[in-house]
C-alpha positions in Angstrom: 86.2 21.6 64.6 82.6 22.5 65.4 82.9 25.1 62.1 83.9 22.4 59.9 81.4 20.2 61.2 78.3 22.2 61.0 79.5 25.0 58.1 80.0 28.6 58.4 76.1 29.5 58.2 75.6 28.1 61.4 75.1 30.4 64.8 77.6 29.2 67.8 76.8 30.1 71.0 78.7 28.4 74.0 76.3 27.6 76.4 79.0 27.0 79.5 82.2 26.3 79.7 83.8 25.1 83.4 87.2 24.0 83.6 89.4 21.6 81.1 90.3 18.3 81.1 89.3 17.3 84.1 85.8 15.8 85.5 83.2 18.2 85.5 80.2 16.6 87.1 79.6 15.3 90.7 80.0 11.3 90.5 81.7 10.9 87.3 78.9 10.5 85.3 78.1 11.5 81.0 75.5 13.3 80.3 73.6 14.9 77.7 71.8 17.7 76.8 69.9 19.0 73.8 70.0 22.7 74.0 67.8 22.8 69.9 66.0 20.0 68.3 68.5 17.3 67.1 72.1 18.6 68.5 72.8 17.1 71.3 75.9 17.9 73.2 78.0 15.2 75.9 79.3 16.8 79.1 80.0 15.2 82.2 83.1 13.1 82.7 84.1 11.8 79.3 84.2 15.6 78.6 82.3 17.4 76.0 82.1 18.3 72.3 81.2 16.5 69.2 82.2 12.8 70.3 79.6 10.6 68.7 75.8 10.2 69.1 74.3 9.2 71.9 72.8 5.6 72.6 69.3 6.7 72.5 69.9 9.2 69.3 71.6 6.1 67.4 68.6 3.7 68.1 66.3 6.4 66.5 68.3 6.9 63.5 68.4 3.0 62.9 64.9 2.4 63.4 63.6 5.3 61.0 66.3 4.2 58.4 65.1 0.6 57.9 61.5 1.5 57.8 
């Protein structure tokens, strides 16, 4: 999926990978991390992968595009 997504050009590097399908942070929560400028990556209890944008990505993007 992440091929498709982002082309065959693209480098893919797996940062860490710990366990599957199951909760894999302390209290449950999702978080995020942007390991190079612009891809941002879930983890946390909702899982992982390319889900959708996060909150604060999506109010940047719809700001900048009505300007």
């Amino acid at each position: 999926a992440i091929r498709k997504t982002l082309g065959e050009s693209c480098r893919i590097e797996p940062l860490l990978v710990h366990g599957c399908n199951r909760q894999v942070c302390r209290h449950g929560q999702i978080t995020w991390i942007e390991p190079f400028p612009g891809i941002h990556v879930q983890y946390g209890a909702a899982g992982g992968g390319l889900t959708r944008a996060p909150d604060f990505v999506a109010r940047l993007t719809s700001h900048s595009s009505s300007s």
